[in-house]
Structure formats: structure tokens, C-alpha cells
N, CA, C, O and CB atoms as a CASP TS submission, in Angstrom:
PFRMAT TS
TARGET T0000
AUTHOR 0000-0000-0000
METHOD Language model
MODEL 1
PARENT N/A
ATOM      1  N   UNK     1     121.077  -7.908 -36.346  1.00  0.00           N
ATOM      2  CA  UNK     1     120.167  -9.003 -36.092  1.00  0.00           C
ATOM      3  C   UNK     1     120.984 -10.267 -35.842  1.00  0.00           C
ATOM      4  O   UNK     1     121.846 -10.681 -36.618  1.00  0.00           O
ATOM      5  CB  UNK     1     119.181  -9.195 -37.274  1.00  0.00           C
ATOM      6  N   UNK     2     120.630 -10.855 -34.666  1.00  0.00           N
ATOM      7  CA  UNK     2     121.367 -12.195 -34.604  1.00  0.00           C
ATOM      8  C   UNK     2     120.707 -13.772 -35.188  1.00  0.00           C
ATOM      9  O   UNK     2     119.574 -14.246 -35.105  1.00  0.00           O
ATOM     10  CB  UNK     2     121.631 -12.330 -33.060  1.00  0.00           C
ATOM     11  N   UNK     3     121.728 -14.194 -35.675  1.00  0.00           N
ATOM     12  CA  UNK     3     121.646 -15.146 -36.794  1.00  0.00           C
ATOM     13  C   UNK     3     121.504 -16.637 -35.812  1.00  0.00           C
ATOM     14  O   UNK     3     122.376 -17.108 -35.082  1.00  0.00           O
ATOM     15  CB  UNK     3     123.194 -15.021 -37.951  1.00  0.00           C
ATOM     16  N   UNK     4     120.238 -17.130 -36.045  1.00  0.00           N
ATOM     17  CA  UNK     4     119.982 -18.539 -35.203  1.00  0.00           C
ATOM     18  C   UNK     4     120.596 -19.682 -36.186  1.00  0.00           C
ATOM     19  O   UNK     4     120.933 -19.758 -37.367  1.00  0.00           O
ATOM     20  CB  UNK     4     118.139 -18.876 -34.868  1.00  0.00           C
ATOM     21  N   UNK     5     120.560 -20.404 -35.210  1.00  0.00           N
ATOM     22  CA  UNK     5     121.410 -21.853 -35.860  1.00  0.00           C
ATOM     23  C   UNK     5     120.236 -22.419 -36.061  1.00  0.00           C
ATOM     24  O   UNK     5     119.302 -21.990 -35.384  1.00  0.00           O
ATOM     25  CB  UNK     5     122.571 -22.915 -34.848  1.00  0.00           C
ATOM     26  N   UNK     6     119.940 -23.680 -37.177  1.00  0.00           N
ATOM     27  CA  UNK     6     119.261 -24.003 -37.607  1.00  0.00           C
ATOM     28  C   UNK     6     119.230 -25.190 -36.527  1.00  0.00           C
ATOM     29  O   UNK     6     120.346 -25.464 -36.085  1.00  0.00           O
ATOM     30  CB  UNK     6     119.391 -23.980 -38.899  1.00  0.00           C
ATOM     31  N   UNK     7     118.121 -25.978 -35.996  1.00  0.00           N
ATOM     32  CA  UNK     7     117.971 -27.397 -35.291  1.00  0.00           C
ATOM     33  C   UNK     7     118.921 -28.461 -35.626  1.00  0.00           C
ATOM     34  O   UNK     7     118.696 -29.006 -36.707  1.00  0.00           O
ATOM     35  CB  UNK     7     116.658 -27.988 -35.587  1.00  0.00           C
ATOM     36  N   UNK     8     119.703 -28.793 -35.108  1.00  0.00           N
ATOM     37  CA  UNK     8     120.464 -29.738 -35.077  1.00  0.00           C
ATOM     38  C   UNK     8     120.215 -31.188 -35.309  1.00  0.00           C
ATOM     39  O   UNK     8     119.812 -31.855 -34.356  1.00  0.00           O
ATOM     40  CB  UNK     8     120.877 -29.589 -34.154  1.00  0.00           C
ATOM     41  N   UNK     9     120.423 -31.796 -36.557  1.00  0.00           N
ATOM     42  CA  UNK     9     119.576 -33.148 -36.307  1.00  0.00           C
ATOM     43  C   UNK     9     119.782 -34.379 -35.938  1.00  0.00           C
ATOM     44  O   UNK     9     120.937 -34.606 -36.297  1.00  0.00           O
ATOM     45  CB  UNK     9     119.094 -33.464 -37.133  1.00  0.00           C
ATOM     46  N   UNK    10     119.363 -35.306 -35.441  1.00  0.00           N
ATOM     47  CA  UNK    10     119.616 -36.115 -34.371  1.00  0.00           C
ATOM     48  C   UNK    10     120.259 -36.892 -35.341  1.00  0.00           C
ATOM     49  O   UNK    10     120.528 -37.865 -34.636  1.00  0.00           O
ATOM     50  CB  UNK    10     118.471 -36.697 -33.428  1.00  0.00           C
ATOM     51  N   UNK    11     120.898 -37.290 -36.948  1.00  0.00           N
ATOM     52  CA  UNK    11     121.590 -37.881 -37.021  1.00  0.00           C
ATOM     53  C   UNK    11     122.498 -37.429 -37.796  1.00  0.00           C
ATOM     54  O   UNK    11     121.943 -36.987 -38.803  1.00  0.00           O
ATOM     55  CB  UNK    11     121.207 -38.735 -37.138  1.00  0.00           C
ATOM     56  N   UNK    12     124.033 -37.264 -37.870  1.00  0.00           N
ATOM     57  CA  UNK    12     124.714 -37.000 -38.854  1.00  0.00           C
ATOM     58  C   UNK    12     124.885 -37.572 -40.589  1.00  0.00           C
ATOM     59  O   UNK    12     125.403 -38.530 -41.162  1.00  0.00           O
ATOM     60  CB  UNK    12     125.604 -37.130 -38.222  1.00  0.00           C
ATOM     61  N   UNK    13     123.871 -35.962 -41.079  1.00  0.00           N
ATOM     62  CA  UNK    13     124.199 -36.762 -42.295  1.00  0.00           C
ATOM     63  C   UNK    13     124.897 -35.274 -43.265  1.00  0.00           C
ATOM     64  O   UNK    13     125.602 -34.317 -42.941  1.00  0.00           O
ATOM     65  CB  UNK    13     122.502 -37.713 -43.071  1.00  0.00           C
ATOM     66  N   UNK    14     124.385 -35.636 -44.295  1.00  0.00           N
ATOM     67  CA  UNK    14     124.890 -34.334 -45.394  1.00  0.00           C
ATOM     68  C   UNK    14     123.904 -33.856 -45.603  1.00  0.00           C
ATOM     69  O   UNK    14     123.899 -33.402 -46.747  1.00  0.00           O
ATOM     70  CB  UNK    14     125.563 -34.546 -46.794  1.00  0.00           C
ATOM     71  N   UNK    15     122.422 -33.593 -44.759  1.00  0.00           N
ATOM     72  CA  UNK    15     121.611 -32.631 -44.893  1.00  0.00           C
ATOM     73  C   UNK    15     122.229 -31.540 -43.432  1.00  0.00           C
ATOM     74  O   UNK    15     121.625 -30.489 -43.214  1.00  0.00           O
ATOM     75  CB  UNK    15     119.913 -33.318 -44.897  1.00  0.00           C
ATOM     76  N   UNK    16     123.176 -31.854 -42.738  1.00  0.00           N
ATOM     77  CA  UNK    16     123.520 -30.734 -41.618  1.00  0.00           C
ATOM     78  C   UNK    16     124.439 -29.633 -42.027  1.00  0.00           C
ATOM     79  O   UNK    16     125.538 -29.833 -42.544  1.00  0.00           O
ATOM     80  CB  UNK    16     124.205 -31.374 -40.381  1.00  0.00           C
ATOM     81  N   UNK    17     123.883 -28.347 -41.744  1.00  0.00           N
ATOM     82  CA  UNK    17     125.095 -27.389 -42.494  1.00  0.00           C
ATOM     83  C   UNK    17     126.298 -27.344 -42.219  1.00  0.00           C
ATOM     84  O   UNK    17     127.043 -26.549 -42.790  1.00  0.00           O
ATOM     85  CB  UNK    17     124.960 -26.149 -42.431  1.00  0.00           C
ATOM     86  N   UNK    18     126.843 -28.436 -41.016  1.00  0.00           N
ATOM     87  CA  UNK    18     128.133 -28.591 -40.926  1.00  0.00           C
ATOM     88  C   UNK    18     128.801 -29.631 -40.850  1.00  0.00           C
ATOM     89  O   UNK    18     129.827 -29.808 -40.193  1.00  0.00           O
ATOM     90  CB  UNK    18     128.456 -28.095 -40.195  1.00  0.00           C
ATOM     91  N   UNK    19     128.056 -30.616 -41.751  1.00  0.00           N
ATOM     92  CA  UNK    19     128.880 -31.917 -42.477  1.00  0.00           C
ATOM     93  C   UNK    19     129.144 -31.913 -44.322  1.00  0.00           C
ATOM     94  O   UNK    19     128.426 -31.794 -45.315  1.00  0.00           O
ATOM     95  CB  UNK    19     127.806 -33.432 -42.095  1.00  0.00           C
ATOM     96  N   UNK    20     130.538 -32.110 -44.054  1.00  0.00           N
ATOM     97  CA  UNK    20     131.350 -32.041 -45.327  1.00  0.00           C
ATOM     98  C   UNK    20     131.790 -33.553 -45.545  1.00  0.00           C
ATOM     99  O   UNK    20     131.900 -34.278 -44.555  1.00  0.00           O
ATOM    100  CB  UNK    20     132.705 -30.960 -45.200  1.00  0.00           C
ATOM    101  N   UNK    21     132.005 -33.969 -46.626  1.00  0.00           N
ATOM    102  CA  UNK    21     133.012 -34.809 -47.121  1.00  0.00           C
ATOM    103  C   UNK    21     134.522 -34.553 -46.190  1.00  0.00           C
ATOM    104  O   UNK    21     134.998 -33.422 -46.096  1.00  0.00           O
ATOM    105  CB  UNK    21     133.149 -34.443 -48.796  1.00  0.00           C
ATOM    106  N   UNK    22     135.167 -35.749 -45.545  1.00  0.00           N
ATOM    107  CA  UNK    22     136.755 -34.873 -44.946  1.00  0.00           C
ATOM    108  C   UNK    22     137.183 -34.737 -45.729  1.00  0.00           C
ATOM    109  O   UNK    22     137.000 -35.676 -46.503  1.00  0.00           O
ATOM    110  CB  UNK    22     137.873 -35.322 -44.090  1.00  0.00           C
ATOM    111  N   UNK    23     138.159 -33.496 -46.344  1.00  0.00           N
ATOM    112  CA  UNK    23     139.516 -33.308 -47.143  1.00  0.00           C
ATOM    113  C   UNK    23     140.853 -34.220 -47.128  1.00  0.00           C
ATOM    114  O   UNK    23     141.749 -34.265 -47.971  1.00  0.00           O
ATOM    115  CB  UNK    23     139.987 -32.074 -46.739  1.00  0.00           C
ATOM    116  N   UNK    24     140.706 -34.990 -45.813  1.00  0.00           N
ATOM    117  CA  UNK    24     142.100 -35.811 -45.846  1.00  0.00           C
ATOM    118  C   UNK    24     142.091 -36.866 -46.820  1.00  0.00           C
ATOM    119  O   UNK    24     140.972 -37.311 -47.071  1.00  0.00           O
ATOM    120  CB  UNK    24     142.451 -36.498 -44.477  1.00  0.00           C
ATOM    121  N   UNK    25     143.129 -37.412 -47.472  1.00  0.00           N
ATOM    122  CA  UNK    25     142.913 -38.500 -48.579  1.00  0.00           C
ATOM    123  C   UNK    25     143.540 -39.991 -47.592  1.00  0.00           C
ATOM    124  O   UNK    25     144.243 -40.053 -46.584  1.00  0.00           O
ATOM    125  CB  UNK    25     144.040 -38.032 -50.328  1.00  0.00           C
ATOM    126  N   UNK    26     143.034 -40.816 -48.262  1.00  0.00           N
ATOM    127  CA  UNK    26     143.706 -42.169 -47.819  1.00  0.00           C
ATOM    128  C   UNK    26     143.098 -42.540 -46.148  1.00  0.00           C
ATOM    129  O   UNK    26     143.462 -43.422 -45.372  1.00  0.00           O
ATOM    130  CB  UNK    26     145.639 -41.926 -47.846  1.00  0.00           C
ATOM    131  N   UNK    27     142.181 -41.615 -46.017  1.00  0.00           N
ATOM    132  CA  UNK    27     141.520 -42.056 -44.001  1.00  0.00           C
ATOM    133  C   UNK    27     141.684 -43.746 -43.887  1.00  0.00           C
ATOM    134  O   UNK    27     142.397 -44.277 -43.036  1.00  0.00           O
ATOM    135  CB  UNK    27     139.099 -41.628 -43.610  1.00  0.00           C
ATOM    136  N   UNK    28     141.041 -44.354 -44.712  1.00  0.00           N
ATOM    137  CA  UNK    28     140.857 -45.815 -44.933  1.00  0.00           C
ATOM    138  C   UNK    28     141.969 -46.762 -45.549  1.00  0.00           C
ATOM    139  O   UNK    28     141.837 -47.941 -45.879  1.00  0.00           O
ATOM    140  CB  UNK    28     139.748 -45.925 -45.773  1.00  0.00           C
ATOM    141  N   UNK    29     142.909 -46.092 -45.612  1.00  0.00           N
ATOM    142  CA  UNK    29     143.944 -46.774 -46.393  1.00  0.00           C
ATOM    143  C   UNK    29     143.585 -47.152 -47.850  1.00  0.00           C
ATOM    144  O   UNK    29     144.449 -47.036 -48.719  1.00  0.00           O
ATOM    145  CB  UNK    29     144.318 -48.000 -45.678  1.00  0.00           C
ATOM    146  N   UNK    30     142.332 -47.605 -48.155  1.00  0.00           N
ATOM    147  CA  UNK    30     141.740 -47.193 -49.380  1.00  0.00           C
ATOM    148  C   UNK    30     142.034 -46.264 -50.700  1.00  0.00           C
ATOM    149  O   UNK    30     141.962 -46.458 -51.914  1.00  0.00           O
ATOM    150  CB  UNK    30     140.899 -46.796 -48.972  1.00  0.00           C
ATOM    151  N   UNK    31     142.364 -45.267 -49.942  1.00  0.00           N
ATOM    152  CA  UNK    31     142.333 -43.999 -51.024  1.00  0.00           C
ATOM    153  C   UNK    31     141.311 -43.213 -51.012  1.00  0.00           C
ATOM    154  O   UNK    31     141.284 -42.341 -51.880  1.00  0.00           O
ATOM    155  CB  UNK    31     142.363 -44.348 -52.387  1.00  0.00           C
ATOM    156  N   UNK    32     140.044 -43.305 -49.907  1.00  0.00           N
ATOM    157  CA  UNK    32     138.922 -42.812 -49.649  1.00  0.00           C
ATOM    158  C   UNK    32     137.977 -42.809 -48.427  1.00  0.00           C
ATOM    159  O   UNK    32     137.244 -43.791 -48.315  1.00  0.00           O
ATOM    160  CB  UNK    32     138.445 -43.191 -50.433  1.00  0.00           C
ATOM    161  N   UNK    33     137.925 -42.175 -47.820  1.00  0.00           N
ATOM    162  CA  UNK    33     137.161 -41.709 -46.764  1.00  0.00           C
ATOM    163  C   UNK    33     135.229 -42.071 -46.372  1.00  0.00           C
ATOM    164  O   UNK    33     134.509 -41.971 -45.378  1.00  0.00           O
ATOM    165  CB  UNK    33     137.443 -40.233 -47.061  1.00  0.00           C
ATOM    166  N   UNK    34     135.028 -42.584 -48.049  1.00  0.00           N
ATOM    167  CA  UNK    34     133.838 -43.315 -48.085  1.00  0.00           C
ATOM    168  C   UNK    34     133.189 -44.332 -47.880  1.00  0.00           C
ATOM    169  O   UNK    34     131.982 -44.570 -47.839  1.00  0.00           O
ATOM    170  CB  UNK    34     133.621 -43.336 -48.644  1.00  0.00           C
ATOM    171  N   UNK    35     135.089 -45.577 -47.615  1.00  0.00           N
ATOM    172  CA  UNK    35     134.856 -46.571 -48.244  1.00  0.00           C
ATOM    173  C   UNK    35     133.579 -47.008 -46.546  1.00  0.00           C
ATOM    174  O   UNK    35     132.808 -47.950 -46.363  1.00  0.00           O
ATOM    175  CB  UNK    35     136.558 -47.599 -48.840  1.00  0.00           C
ATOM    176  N   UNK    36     133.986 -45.625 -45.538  1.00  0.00           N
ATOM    177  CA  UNK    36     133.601 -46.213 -44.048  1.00  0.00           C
ATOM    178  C   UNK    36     132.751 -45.065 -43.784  1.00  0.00           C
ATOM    179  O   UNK    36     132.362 -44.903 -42.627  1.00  0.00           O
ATOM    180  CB  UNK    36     134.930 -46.489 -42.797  1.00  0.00           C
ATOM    181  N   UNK    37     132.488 -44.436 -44.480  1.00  0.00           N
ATOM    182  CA  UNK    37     130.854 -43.047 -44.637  1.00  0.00           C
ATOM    183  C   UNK    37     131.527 -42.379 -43.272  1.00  0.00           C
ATOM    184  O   UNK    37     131.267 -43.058 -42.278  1.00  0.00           O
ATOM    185  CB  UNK    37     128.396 -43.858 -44.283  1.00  0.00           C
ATOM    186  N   UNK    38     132.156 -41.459 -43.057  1.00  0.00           N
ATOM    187  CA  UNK    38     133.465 -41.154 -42.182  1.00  0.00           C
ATOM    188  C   UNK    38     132.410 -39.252 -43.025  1.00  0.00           C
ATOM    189  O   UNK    38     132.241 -39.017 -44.221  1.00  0.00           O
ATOM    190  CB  UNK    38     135.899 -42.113 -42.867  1.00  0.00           C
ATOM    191  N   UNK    39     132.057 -38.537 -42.067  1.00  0.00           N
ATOM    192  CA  UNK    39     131.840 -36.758 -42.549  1.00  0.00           C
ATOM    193  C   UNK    39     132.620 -36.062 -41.045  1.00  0.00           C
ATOM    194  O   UNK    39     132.728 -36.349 -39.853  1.00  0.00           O
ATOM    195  CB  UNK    39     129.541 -36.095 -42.739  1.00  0.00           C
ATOM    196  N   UNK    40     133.017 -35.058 -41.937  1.00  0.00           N
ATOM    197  CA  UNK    40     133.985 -34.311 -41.099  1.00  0.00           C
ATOM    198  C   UNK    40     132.759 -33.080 -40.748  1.00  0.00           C
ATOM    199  O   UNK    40     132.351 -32.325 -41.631  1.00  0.00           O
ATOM    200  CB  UNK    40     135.645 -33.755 -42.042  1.00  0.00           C
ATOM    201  N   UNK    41     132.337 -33.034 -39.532  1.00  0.00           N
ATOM    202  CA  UNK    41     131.833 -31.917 -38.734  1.00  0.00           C
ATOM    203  C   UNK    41     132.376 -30.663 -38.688  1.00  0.00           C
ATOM    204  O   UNK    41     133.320 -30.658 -37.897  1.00  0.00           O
ATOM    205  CB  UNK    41     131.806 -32.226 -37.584  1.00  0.00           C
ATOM    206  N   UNK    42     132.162 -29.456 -39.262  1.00  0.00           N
ATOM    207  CA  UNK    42     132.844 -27.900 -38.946  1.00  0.00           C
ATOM    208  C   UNK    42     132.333 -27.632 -37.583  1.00  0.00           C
ATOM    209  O   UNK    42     133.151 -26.849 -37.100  1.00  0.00           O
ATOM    210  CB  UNK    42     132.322 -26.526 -40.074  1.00  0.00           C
ATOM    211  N   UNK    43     131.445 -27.863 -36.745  1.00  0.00           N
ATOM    212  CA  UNK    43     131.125 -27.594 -35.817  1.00  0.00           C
ATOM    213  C   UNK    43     131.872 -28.183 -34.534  1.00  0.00           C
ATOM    214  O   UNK    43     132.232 -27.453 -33.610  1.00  0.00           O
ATOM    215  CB  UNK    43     130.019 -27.767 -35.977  1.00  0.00           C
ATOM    216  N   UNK    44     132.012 -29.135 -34.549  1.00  0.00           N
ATOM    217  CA  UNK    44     133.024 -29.726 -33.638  1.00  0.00           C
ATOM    218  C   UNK    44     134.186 -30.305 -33.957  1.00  0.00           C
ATOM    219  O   UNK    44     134.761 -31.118 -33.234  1.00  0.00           O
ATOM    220  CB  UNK    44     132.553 -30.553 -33.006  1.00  0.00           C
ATOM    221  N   UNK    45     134.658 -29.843 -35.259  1.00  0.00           N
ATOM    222  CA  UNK    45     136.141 -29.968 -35.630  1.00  0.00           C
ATOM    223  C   UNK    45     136.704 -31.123 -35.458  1.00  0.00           C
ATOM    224  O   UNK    45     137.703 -31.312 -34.764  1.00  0.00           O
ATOM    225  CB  UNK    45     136.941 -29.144 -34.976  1.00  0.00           C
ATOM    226  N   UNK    46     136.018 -32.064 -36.157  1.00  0.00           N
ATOM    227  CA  UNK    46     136.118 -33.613 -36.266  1.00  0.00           C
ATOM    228  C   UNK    46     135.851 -34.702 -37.287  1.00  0.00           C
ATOM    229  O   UNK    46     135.068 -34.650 -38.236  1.00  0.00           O
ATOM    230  CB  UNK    46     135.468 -33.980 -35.471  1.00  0.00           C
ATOM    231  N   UNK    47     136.591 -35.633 -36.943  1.00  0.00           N
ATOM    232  CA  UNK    47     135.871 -36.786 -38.032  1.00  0.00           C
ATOM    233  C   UNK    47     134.676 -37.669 -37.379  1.00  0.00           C
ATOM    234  O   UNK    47     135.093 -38.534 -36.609  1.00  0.00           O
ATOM    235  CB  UNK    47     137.106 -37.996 -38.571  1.00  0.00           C
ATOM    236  N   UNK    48     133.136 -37.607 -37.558  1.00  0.00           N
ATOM    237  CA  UNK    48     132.413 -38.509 -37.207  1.00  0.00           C
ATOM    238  C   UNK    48     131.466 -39.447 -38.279  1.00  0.00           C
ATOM    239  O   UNK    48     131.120 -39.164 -39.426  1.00  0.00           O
ATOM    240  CB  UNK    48     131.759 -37.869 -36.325  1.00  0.00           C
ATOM    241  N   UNK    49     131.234 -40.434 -37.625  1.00  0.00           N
ATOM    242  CA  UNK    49     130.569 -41.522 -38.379  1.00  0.00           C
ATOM    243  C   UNK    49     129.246 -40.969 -38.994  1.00  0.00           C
ATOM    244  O   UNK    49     128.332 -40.506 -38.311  1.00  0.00           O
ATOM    245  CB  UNK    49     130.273 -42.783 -37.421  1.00  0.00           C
ATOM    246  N   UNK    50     129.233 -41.097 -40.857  1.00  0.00           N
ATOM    247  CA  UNK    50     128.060 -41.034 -41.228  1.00  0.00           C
ATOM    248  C   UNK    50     126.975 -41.876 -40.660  1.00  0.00           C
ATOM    249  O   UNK    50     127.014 -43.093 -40.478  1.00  0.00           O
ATOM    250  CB  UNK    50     128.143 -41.165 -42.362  1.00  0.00           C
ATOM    251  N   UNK    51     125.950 -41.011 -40.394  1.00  0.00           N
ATOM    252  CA  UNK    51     124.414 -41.426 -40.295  1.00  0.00           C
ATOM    253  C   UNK    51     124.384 -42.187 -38.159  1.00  0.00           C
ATOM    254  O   UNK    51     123.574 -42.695 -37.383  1.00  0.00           O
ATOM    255  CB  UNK    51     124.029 -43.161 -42.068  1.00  0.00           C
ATOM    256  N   UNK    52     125.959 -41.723 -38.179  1.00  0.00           N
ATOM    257  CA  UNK    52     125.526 -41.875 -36.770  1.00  0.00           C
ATOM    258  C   UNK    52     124.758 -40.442 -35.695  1.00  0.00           C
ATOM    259  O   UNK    52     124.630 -39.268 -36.041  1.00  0.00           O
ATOM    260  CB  UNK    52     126.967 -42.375 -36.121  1.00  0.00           C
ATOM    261  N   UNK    53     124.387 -41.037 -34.450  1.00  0.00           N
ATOM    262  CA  UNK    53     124.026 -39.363 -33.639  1.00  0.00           C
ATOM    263  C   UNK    53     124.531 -38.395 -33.538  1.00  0.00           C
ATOM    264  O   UNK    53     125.725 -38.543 -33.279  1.00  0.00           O
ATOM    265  CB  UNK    53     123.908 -39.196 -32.537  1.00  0.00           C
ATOM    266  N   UNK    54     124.215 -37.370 -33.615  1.00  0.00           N
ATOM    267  CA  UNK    54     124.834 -35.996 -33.979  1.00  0.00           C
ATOM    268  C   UNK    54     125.586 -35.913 -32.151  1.00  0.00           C
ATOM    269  O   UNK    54     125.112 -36.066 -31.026  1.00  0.00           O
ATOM    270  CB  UNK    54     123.297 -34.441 -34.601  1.00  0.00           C
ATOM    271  N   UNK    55     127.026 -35.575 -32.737  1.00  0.00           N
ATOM    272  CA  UNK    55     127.919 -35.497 -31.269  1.00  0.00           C
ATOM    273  C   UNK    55     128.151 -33.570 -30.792  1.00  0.00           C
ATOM    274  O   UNK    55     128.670 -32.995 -29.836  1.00  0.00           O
ATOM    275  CB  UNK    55     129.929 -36.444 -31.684  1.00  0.00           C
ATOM    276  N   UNK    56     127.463 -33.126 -32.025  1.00  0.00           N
ATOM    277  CA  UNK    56     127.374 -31.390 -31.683  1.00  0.00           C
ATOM    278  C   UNK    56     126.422 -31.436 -30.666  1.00  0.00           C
ATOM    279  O   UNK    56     126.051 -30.397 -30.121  1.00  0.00           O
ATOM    280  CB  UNK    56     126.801 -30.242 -33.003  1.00  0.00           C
TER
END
């Protein structure tokens, strides 16, 4: 049986099954990747802007 992708939603947030927190430390010079809401996409193998339009 082939497995559908769920609707894609028009904005990147952490309800999409392929936005994570990024793993890299220090993105911001900060020490944190939050300080600029920065989610790393598995789907298009990237860093994009929280709560901006989904670039999948």
C-alpha cells in the first residue's frame, strides 16, 4: 500500500512532519538557533524561517 504525504501547510511551523529544531549549535552566534525561530526542514534539507511559507 502506498503511503500519502500528509497536506503540506502553507506555513512552516512545528505542526509539519518535517520541521525539527536544527541540530547545529551557535546558528545565531547566540548559542541558539531560537534566538531567530530558524526550523530545519527534512524535506528540503534546509534551514528555513519559522512561521514563514512553506518552501517544500
Amino acid at each position: 500500500m502506498e503511503k500519502k504525504e500528509s497536506p503540506k501547510p502553507k506555513f512552516c511551523d512545528l505542526t509539519c512532519e518535517y520541521a525539527e529544531w536544527p541540530k547545529d549549535k551557535a546558528m545565531d552566534g547566540a548559542g541558539s538557533c531560537r534566538t531567530f525561530q530558524a526550523l530545519h526542514c527534512r524535506k528540503i534539507k534546509r534551514i528555513v524561517h519559522k512561521n514563514g511559507l512553506c518552501q517544500a
